[in-house]
C-alpha positions as CSV (number, residue, x, y, z in Angstrom):
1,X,-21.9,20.7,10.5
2,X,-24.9,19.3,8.5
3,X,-27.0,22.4,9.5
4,X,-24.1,23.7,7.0
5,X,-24.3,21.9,4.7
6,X,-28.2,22.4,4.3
7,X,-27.5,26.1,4.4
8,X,-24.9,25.6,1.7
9,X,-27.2,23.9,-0.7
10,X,-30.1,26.4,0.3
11,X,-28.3,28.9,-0.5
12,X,-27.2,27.1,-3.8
13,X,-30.8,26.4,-4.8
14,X,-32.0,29.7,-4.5
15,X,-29.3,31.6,-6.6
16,X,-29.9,29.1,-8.8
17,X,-33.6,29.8,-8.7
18,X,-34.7,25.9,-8.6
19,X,-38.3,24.7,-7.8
20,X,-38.0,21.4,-6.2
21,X,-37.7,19.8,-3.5
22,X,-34.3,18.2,-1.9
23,X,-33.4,15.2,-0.4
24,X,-31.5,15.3,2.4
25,X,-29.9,11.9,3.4
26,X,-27.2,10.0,4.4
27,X,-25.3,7.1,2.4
28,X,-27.9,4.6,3.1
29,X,-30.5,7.3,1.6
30,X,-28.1,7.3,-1.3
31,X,-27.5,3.7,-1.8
32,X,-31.4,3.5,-2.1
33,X,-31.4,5.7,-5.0
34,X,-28.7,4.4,-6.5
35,X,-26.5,7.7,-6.0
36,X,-23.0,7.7,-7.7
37,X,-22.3,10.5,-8.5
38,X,-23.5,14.2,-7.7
39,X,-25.3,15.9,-8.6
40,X,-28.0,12.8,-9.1
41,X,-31.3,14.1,-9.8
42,X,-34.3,11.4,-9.6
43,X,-37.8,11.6,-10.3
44,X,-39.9,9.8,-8.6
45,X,-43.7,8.3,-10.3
46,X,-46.7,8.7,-8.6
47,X,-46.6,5.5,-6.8
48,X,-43.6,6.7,-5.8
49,X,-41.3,4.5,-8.0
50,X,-38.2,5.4,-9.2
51,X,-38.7,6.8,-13.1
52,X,-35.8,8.4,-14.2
53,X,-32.0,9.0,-12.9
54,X,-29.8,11.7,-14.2
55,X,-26.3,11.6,-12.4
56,X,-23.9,14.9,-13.7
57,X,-24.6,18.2,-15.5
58,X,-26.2,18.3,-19.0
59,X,-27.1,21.3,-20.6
60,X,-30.5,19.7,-22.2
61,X,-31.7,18.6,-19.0
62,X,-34.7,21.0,-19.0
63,X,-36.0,19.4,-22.1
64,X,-35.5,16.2,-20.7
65,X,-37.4,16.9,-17.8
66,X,-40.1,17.8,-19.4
67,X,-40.6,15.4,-21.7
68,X,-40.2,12.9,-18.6
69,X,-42.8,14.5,-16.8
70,X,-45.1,14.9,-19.9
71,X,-45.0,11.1,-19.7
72,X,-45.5,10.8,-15.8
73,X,-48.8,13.0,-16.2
74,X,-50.5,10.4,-18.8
């Protein structure tokens, strides 16, 4: 069920102990923000643009999130 799945990811996000938020969504969500993969992390500018698109794991993707939001924050 999707209250499942939610539960599932919940859960996943807090062993993980993550700090941000989730988008919860169905394929028309995804086609919107270009999802092809998962795990697709996004980050959205403060006009609420699109501003960078990670699809898969990568191990320096704390760095890279950083410097992206350094660059946001200018």
């Amino acid at each position: 069920s999707e209250n499942e799945k939610k539960s599932a990811v919940a859960a996943f996000i807090q062993k993980g102990g993550y700090h941000f938020p989730i988008l919860y969504g169905d394929n028309e969500i995804a086609n919107a923000y270009g999802v092809r993969g998962i795990p697709t992390l996004v980050v959205i500018d403060k006009e609420g643009k699109l501003a960078y698109r990670h699809v898969g794991y990568d191990p320096t993707l704390p760095e890279e999130l950083a410097w992206q939001t350094k660059e946001l924050l200018k």
